[in-house]
N, C-alpha and C positions, 0 to 999 in steps of 0.2 A: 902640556899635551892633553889634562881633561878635559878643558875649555874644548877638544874640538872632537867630544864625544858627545853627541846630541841621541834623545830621548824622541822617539818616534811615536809612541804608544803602549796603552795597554789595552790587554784582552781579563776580563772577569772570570776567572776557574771557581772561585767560591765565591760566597757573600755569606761571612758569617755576623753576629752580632755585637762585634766592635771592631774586628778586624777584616778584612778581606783578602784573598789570595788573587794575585796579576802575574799574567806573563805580559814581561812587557819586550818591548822593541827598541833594540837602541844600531846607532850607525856609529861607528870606529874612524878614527882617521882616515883610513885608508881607504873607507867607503865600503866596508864590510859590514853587514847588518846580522846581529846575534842575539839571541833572547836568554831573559833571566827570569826564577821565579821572583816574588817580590811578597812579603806579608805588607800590605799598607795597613797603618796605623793612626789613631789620632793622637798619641803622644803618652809618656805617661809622667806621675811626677814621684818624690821621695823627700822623705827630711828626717834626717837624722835630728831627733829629739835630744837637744845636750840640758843638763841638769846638774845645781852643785849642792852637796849639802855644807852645811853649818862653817867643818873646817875648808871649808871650797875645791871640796875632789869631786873631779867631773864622773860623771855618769850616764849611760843613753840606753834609753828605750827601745828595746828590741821585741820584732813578736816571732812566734815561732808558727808556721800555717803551713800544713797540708798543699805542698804541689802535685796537681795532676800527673802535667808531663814528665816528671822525675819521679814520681809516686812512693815520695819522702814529703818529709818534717822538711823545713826550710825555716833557718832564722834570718830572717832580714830585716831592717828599715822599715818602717807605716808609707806605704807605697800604694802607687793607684791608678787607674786609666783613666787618661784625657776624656771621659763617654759623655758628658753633659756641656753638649754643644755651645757654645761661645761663652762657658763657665770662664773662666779670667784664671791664670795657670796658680798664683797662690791662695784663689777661693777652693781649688781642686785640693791642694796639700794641707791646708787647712781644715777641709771634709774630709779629707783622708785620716787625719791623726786622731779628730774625733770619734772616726765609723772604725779603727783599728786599734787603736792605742790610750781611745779615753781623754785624752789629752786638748784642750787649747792653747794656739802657741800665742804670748802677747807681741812675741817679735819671729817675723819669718824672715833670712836673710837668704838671698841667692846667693850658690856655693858655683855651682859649672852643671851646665848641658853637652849633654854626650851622647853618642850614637850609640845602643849598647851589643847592637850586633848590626852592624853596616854593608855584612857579604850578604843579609836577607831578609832586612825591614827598614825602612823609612824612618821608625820611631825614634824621637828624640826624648828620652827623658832630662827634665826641669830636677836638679837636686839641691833641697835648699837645708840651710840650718835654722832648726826651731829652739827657741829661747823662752822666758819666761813663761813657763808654763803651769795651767793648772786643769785640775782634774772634771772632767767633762764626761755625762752618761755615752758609753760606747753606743753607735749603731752598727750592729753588724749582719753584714747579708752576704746569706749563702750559708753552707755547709761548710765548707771552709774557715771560714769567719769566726761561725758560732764555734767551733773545736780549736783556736787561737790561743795561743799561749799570748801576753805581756809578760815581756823579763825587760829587769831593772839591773845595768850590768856597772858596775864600773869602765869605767873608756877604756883603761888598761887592759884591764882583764877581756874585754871585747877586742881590745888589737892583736893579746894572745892568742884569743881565739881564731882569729883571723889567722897568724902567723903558722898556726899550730894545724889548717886546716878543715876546722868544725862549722865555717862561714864560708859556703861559696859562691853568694850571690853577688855578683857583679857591681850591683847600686850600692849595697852597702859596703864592700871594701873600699871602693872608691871615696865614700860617707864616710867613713871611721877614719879612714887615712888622712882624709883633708883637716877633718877636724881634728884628729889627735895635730898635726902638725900647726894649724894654726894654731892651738893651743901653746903649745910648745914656743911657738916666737910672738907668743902675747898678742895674737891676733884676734880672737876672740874671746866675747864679752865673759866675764867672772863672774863671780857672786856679788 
């Protein structure tokens, strides 16, 4: 039945400076025509940073940053916006782990691309898993940024976290889950 919901148009309500707000126009089956708001996006990316020391227990990088709209602390994943135009989507998570987390990955693997709110944005966030890494001078921009926590957690203790409710951003449960699990059936790389 989607197939036979077609997109008419949009109309510009904002034009901010990476995202923009659309009302757009769409036609129903039955030939009924209804409008939605729409945030359009240019996508964003995430990589959960896995790390093993010596006896080979996993551990990921997490930072902790200042949200606006929630006007909380937030711990998540080294995440980032798609904003530098026909950047290549693992040179973007690549900048991102740098400009967030200090970090470069030697191995970036692609985990799953996800809608992360489908009732009112376009954006598909890229979530990938970073491997062999080493340490790289941060660049950080913004206020934000610069007031950034880096925590070095154990996987476990970040699943509890998770479990336990202290982590509610969307990228990164979906991040910690995939990888504690491929971990768990040897799916990814060790020490």
């Amino acid at each position: 039945m989607t197939g036979e919901f077609s997109h008419l148009g949009d109309r510009l309500v904002h034009q901010g400076h990476v995202w923009h707000v659309a009302v757009g126009t769409f036609r129903a089956p039955d030939g009924r025509e209804f409008e939605r708001d729409i945030v359009r996006s240019p996508g964003a990316v995430a990589a959960v940073p896995l790390q093993f020391d010596a006896e080979g227990n996993a551990s990921v990088v997490l930072v902790r940053q200042y949200r606006p709209p929630y006007d909380r602390d937030v711990i998540e994943i080294p995440a980032g916006m798609r904003d530098v135009e026909g950047e290549p989507v693992a040179d973007t998570i690549a900048r991102e782990l740098v400009e967030e987390a200090g970090l470069r990955a030697g191995r970036l693997e692609p985990l799953v691309e996800f809608y992360p709110s489908a009732g009112m944005t376009d954006s598909v966030l890229h979530l990938y898993l970073a491997t062999d890494l080493t340490p790289a001078p941060r660049e950080l921009h913004g206020p934000e940024e610069e007031a950034m926590d880096v925590l070095h957690v154990p996987l476990g203790a970040a699943i509890d976290m998770v479990l336990r409710g202290e982590i509610h951003d969307a990228k990164t449960i979906i991040g910690l889950l995939l990888v504690e699990r491929r971990l768990r059936l040897g799916d990814a790389a060790g020490p």
